[in-house]
PDB file of N, CA, C and O in Angstrom:
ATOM      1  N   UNK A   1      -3.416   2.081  41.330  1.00  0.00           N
ATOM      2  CA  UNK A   1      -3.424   3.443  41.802  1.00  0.00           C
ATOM      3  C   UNK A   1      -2.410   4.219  40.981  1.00  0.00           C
ATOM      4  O   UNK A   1      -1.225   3.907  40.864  1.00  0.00           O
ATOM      5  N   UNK A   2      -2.886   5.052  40.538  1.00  0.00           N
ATOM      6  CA  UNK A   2      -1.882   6.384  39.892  1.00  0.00           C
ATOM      7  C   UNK A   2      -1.630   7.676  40.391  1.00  0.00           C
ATOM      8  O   UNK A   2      -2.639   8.379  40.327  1.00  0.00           O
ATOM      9  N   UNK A   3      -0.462   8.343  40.953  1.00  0.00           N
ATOM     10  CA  UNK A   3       0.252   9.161  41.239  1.00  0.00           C
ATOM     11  C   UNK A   3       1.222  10.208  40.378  1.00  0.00           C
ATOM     12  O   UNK A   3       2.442  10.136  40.231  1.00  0.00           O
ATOM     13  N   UNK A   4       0.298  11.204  39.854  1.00  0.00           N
ATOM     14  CA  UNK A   4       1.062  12.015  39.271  1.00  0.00           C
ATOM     15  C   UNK A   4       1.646  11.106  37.559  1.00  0.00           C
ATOM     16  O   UNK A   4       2.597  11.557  36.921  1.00  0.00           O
ATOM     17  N   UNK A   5       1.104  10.238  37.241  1.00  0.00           N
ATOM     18  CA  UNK A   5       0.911   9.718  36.095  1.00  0.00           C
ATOM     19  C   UNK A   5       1.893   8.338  36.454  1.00  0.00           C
ATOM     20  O   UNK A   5       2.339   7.997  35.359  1.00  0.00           O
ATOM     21  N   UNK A   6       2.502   7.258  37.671  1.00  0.00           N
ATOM     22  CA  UNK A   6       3.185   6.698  37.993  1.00  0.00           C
ATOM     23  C   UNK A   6       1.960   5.618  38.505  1.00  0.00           C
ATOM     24  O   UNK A   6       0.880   5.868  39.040  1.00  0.00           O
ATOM     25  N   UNK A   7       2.379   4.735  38.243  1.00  0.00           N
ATOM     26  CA  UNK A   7       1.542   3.221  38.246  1.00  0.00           C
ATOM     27  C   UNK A   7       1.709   2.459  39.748  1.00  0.00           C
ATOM     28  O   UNK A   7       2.586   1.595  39.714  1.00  0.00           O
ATOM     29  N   UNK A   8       1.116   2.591  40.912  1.00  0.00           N
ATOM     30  CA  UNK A   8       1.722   2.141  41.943  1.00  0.00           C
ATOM     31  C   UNK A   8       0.169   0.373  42.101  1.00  0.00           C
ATOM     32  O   UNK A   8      -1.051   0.207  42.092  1.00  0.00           O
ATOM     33  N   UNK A   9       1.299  -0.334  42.203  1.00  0.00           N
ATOM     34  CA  UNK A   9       0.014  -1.219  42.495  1.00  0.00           C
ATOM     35  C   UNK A   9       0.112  -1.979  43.573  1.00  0.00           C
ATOM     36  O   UNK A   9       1.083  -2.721  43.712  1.00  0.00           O
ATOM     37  N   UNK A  10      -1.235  -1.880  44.829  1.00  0.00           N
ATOM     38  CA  UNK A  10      -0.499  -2.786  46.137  1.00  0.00           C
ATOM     39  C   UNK A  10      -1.698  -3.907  46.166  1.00  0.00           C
ATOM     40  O   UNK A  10      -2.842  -3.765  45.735  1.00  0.00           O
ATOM     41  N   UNK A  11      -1.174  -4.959  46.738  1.00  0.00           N
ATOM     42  CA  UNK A  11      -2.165  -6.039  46.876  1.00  0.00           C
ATOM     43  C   UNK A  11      -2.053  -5.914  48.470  1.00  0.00           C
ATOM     44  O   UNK A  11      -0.937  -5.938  48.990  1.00  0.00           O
ATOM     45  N   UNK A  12      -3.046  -5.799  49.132  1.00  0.00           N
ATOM     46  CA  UNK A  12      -3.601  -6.351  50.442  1.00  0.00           C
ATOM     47  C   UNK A  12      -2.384  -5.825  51.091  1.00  0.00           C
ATOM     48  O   UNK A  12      -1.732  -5.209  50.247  1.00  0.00           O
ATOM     49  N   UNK A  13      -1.742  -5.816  52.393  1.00  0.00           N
ATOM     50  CA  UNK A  13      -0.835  -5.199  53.095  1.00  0.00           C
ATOM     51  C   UNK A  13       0.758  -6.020  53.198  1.00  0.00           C
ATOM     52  O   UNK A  13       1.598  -5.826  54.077  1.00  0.00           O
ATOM     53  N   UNK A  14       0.886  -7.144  51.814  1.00  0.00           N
ATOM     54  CA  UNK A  14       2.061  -7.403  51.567  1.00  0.00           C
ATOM     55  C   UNK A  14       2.782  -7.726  50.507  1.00  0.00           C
ATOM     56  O   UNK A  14       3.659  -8.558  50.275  1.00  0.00           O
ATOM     57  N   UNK A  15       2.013  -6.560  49.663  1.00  0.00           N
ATOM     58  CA  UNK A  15       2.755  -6.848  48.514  1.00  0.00           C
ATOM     59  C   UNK A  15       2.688  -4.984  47.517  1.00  0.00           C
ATOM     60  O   UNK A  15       1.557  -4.500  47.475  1.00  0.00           O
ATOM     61  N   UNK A  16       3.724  -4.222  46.904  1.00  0.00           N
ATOM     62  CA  UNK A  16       3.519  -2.852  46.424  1.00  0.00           C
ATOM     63  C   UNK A  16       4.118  -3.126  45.066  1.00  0.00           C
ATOM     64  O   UNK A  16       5.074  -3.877  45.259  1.00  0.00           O
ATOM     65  N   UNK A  17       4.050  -2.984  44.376  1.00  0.00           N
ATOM     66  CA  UNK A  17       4.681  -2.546  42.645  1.00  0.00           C
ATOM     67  C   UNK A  17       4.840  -1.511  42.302  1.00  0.00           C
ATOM     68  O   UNK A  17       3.936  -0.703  42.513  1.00  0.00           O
ATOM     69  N   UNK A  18       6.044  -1.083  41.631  1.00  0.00           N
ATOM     70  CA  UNK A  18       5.911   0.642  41.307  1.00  0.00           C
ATOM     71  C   UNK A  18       6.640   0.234  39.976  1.00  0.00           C
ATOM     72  O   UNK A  18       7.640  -0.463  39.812  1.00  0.00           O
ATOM     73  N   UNK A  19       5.813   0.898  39.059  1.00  0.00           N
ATOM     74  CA  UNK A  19       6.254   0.971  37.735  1.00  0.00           C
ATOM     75  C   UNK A  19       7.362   2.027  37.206  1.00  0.00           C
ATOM     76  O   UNK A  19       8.071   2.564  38.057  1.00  0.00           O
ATOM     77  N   UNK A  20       7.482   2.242  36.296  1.00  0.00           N
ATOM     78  CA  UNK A  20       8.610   3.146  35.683  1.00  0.00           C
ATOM     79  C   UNK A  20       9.679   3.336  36.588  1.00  0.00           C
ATOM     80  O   UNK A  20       9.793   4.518  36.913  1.00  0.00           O
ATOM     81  N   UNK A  21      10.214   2.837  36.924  1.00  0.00           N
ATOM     82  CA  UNK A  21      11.442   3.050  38.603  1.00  0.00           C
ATOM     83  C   UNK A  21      12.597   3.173  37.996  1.00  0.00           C
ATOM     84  O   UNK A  21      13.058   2.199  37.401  1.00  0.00           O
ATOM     85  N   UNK A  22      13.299   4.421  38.033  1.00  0.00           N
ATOM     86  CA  UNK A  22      14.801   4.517  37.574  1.00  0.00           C
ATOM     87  C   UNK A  22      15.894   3.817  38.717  1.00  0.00           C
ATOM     88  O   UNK A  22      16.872   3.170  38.342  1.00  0.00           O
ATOM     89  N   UNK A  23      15.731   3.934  39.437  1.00  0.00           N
ATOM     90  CA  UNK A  23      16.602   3.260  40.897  1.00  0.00           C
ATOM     91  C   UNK A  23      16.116   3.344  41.835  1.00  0.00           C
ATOM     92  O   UNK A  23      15.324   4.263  42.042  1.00  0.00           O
ATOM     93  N   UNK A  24      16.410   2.403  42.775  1.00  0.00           N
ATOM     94  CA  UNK A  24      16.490   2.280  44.223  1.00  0.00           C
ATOM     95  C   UNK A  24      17.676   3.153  44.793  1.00  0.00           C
ATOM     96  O   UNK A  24      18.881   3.077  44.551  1.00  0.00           O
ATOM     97  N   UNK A  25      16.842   4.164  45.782  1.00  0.00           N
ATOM     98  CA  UNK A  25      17.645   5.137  46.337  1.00  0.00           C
ATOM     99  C   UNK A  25      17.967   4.575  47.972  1.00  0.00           C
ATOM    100  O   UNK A  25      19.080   4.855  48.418  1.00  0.00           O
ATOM    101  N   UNK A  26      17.504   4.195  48.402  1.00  0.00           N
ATOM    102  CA  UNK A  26      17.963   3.658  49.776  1.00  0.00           C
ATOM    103  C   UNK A  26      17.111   2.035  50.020  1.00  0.00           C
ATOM    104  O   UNK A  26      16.091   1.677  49.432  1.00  0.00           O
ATOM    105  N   UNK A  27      17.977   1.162  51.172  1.00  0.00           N
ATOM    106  CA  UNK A  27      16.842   0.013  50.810  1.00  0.00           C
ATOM    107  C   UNK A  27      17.372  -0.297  52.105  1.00  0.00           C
ATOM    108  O   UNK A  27      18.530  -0.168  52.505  1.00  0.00           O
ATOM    109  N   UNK A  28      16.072  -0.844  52.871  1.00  0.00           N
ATOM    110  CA  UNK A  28      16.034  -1.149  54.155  1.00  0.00           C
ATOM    111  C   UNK A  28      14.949  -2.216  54.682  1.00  0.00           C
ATOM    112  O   UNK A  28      14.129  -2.664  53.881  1.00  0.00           O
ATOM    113  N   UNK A  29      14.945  -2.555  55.801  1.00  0.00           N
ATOM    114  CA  UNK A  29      13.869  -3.159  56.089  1.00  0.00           C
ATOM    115  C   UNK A  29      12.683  -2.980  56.252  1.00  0.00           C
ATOM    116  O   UNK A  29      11.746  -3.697  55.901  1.00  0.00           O
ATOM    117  N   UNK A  30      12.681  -1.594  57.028  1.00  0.00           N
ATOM    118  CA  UNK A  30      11.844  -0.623  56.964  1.00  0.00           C
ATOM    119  C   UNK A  30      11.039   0.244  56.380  1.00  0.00           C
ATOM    120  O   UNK A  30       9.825   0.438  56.434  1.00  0.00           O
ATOM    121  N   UNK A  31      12.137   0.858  55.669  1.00  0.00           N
ATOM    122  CA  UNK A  31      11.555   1.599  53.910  1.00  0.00           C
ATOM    123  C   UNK A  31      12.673   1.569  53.143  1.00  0.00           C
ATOM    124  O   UNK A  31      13.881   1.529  53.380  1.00  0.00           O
ATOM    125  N   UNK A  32      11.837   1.602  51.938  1.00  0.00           N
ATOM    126  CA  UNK A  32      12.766   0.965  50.495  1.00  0.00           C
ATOM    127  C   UNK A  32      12.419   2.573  49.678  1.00  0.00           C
ATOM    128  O   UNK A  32      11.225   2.590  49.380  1.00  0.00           O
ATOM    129  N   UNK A  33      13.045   3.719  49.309  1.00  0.00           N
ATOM    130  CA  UNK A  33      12.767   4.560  48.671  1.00  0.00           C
ATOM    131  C   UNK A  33      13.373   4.517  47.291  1.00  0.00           C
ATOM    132  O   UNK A  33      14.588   4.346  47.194  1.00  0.00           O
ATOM    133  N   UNK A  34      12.419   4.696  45.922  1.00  0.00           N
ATOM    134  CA  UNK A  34      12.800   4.279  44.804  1.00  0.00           C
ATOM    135  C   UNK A  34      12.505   5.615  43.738  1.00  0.00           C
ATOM    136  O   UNK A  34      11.414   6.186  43.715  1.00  0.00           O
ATOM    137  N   UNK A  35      13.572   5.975  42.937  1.00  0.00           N
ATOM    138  CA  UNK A  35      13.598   6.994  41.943  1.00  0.00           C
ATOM    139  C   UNK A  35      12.558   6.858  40.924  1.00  0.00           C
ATOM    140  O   UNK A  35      12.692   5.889  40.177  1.00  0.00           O
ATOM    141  N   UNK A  36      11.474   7.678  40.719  1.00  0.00           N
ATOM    142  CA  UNK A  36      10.294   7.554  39.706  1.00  0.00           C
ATOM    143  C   UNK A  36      10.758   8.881  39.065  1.00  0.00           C
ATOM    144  O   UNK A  36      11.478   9.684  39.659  1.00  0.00           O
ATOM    145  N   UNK A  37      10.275   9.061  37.758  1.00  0.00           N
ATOM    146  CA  UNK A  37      10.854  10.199  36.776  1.00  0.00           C
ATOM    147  C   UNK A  37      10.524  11.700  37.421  1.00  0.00           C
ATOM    148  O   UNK A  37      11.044  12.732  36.996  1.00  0.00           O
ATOM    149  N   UNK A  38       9.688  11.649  38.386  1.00  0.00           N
ATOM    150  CA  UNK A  38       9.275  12.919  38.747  1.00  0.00           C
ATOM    151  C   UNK A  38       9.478  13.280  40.354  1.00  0.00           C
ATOM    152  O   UNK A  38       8.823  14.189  40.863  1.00  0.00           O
ATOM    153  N   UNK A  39      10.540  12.415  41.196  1.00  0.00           N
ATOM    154  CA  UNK A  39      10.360  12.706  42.278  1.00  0.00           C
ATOM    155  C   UNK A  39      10.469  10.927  42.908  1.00  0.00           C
ATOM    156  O   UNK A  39      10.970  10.077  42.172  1.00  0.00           O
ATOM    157  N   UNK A  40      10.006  10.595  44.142  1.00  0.00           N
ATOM    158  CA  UNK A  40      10.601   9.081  44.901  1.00  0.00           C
ATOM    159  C   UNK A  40       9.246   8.511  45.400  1.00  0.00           C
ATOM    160  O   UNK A  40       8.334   9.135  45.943  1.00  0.00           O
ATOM    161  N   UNK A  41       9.303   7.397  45.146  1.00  0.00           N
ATOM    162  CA  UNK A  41       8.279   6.822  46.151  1.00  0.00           C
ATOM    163  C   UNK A  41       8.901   6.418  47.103  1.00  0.00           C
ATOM    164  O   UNK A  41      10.096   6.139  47.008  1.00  0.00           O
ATOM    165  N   UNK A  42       7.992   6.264  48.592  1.00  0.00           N
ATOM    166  CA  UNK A  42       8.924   5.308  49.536  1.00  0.00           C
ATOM    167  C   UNK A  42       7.531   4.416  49.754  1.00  0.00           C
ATOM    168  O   UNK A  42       6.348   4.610  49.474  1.00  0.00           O
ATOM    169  N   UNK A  43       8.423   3.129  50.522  1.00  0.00           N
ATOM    170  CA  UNK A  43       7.721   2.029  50.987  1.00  0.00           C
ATOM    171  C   UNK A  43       8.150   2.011  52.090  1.00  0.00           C
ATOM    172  O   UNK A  43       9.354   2.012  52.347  1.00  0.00           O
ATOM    173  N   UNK A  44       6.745   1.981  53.377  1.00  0.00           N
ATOM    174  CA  UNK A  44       7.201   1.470  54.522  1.00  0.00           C
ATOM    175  C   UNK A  44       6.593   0.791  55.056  1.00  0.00           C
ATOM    176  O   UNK A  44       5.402   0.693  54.761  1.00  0.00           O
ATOM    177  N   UNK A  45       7.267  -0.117  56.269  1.00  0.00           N
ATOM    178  CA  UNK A  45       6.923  -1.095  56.928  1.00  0.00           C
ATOM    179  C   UNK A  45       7.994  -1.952  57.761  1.00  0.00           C
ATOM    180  O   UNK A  45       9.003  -1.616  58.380  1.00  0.00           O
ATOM    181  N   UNK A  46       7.452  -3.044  57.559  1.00  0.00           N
ATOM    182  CA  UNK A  46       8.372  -4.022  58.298  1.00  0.00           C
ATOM    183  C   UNK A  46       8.622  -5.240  57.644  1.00  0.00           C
ATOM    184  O   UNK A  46       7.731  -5.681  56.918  1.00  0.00           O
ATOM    185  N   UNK A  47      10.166  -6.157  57.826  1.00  0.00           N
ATOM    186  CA  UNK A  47      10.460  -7.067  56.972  1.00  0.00           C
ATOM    187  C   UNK A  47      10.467  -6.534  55.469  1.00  0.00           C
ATOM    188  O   UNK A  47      10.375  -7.412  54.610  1.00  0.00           O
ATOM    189  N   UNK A  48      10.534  -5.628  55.173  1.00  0.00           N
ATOM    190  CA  UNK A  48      10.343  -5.141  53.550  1.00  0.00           C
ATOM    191  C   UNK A  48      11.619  -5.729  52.611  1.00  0.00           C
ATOM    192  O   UNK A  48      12.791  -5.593  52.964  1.00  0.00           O
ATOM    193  N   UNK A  49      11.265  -6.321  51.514  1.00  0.00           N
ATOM    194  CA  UNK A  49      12.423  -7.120  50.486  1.00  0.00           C
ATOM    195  C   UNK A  49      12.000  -6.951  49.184  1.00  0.00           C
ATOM    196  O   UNK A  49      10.878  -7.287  48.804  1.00  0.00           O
ATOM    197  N   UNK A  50      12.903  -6.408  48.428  1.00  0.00           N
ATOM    198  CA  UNK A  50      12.485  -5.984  47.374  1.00  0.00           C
ATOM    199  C   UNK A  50      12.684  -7.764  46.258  1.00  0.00           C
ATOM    200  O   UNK A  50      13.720  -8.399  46.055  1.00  0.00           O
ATOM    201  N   UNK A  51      11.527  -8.010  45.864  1.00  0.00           N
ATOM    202  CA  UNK A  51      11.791  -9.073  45.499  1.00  0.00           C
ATOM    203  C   UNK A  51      11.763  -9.011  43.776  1.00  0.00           C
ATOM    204  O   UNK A  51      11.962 -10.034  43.121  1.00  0.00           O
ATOM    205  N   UNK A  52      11.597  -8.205  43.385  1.00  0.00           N
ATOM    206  CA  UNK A  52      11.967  -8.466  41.716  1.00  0.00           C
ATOM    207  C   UNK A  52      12.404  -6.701  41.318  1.00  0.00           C
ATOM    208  O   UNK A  52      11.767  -5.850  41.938  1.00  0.00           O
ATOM    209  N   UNK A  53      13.190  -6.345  40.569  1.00  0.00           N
ATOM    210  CA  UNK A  53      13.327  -5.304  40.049  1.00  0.00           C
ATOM    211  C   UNK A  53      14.078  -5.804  38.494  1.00  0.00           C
ATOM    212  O   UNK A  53      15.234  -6.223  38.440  1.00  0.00           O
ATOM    213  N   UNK A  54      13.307  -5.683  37.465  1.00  0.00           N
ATOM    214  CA  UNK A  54      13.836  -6.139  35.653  1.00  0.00           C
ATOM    215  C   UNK A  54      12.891  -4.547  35.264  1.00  0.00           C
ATOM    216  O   UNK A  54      11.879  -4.099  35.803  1.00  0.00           O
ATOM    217  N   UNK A  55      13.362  -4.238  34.620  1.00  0.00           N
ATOM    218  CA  UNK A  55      12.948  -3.316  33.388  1.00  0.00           C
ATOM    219  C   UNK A  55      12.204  -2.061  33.795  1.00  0.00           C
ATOM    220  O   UNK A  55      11.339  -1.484  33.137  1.00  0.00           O
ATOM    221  N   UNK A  56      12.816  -1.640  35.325  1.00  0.00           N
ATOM    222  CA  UNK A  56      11.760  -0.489  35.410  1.00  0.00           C
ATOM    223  C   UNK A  56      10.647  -0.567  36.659  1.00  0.00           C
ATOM    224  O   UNK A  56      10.216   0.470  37.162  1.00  0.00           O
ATOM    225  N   UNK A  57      10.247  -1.813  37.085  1.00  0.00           N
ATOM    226  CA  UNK A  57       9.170  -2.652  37.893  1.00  0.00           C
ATOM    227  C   UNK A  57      10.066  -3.108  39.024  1.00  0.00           C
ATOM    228  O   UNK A  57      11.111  -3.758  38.989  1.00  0.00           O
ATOM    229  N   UNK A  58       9.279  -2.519  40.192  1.00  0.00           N
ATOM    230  CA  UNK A  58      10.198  -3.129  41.255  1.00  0.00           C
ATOM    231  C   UNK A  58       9.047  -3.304  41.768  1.00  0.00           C
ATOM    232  O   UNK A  58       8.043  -2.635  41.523  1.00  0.00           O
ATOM    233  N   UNK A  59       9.173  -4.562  42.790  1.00  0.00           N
ATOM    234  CA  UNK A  59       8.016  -5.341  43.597  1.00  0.00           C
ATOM    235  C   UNK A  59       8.966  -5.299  44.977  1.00  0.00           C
ATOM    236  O   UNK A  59      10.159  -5.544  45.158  1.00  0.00           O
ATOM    237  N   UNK A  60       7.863  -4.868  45.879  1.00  0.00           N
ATOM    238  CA  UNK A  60       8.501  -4.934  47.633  1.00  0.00           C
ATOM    239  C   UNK A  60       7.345  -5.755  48.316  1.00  0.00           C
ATOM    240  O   UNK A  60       6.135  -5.566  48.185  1.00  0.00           O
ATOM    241  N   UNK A  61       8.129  -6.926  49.248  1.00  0.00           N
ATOM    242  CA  UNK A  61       7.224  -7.870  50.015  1.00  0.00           C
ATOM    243  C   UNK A  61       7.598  -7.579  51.218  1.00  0.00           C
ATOM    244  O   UNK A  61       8.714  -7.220  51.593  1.00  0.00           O
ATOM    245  N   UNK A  62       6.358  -7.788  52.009  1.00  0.00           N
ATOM    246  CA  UNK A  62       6.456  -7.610  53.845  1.00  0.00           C
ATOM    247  C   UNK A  62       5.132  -6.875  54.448  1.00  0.00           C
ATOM    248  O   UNK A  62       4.088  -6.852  53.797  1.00  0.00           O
ATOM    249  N   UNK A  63       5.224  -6.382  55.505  1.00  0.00           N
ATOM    250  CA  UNK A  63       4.518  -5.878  55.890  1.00  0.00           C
ATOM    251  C   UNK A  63       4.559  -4.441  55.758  1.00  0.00           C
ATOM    252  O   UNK A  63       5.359  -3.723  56.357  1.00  0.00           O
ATOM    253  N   UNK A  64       3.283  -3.869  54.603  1.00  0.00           N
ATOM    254  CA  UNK A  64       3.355  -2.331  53.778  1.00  0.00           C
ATOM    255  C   UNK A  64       2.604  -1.678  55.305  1.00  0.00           C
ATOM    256  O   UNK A  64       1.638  -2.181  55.878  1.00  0.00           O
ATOM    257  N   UNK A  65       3.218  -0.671  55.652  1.00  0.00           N
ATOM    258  CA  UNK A  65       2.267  -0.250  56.455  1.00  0.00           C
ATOM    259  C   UNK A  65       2.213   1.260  56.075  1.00  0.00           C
ATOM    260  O   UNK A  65       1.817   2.171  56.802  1.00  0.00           O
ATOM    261  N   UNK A  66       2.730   1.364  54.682  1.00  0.00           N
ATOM    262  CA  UNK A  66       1.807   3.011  53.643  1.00  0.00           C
ATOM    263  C   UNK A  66       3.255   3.132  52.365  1.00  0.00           C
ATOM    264  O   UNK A  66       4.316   2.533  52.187  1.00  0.00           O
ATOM    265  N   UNK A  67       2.603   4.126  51.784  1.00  0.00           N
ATOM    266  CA  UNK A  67       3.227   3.986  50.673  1.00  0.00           C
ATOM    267  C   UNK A  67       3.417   5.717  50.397  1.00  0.00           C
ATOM    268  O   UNK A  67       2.287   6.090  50.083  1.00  0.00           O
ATOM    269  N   UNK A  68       4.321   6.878  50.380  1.00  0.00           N
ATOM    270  CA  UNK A  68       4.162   7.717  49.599  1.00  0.00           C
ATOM    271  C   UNK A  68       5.173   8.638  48.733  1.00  0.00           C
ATOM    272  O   UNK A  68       6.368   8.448  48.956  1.00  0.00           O
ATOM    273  N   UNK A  69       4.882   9.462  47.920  1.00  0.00           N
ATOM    274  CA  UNK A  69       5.438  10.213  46.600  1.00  0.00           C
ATOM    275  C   UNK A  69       5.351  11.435  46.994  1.00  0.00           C
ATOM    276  O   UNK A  69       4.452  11.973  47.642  1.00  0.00           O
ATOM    277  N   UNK A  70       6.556  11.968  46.481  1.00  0.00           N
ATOM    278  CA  UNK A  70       6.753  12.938  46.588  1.00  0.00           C
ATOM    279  C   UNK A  70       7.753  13.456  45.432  1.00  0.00           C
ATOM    280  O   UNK A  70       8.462  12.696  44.774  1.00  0.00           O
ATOM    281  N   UNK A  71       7.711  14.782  45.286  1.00  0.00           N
ATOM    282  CA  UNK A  71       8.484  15.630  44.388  1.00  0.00           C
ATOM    283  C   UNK A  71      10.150  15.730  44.415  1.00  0.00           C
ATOM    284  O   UNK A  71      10.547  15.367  45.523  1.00  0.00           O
ATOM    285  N   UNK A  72      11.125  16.072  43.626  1.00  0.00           N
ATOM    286  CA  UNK A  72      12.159  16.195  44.095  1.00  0.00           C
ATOM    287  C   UNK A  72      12.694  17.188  45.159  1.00  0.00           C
ATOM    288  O   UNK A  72      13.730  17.028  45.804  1.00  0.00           O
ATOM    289  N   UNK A  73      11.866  18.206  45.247  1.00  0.00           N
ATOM    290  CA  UNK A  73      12.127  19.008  45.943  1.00  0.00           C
ATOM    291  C   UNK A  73      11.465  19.072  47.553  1.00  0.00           C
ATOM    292  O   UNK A  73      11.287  20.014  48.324  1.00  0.00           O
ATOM    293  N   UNK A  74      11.215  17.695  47.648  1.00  0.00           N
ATOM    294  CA  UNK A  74      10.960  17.222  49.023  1.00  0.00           C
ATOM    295  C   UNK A  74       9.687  17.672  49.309  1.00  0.00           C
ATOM    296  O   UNK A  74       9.465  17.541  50.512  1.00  0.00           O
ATOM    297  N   UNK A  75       8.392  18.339  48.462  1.00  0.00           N
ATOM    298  CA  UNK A  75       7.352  18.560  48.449  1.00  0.00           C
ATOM    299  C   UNK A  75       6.438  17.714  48.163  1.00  0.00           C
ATOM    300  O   UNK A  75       6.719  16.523  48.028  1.00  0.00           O
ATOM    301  N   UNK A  76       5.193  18.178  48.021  1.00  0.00           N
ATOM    302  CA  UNK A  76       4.257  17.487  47.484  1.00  0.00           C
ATOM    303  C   UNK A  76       3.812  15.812  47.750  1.00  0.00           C
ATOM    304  O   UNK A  76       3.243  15.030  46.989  1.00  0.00           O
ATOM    305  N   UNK A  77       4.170  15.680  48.732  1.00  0.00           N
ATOM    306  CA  UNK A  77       4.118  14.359  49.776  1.00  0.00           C
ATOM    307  C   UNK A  77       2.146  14.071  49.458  1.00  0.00           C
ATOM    308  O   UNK A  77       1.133  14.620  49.890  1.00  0.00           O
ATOM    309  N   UNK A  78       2.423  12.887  48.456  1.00  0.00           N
ATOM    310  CA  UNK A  78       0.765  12.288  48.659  1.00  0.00           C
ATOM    311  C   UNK A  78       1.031  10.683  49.388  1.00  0.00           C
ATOM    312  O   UNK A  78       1.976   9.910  49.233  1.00  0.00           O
ATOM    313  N   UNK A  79      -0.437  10.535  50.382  1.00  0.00           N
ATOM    314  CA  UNK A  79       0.201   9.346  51.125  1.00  0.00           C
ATOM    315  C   UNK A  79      -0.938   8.189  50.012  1.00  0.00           C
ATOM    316  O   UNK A  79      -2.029   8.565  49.585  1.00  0.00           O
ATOM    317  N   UNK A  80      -0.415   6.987  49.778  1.00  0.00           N
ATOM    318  CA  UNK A  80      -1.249   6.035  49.144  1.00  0.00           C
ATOM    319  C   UNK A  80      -1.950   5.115  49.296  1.00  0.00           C
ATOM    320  O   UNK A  80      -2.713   4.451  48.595  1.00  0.00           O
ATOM    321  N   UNK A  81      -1.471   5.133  50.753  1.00  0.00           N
ATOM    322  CA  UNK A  81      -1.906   3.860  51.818  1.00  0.00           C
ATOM    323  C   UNK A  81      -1.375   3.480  53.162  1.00  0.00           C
ATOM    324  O   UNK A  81      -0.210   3.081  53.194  1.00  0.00           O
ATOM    325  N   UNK A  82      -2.220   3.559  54.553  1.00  0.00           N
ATOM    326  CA  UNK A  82      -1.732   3.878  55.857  1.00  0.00           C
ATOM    327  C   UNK A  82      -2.239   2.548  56.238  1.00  0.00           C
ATOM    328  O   UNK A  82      -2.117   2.150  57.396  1.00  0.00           O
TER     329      UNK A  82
END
């Protein structure tokens, strides 16, 4: 799935990838919100663990229960998966 030119990839309801990721902005069990060049993705759910972040690629495991992006200016909220 692509978002505003950002690579989000989820397998089945426990597993999300987000490509190009400058940082992890908050990290929880709940939701994990991560810096993409144009604005944040968040991940939510339950049990959420970010299990690999190298070069840009961060992978979150648990139970996804949606995924969405938004702008820096707290706009433009697209949801990716409920």
């Amino acid at each position: 799935m692509t978002l505003d030119g950002r690579l989000i990839e989820i397998r089945g309801r426990s597993r999300v990838t987000v490509f190009e990721c400058r940082k992890i902005l908050s990290y929880g069990t709940e939701e994990i919100v991560l810096c993409v060049a144009d604005g944040t993705v968040a991940v939510y759910g339950e049990a959420l663990l970010c299990v690999s972040y190298n070069a840009g690629c961060v992978s979150v495991e648990g139970r996804i229960d949606g995924v969405s992006f938004r702008d820096p200016k707290g706009g433009g909220k697209a949801d990716a998966d409920k």
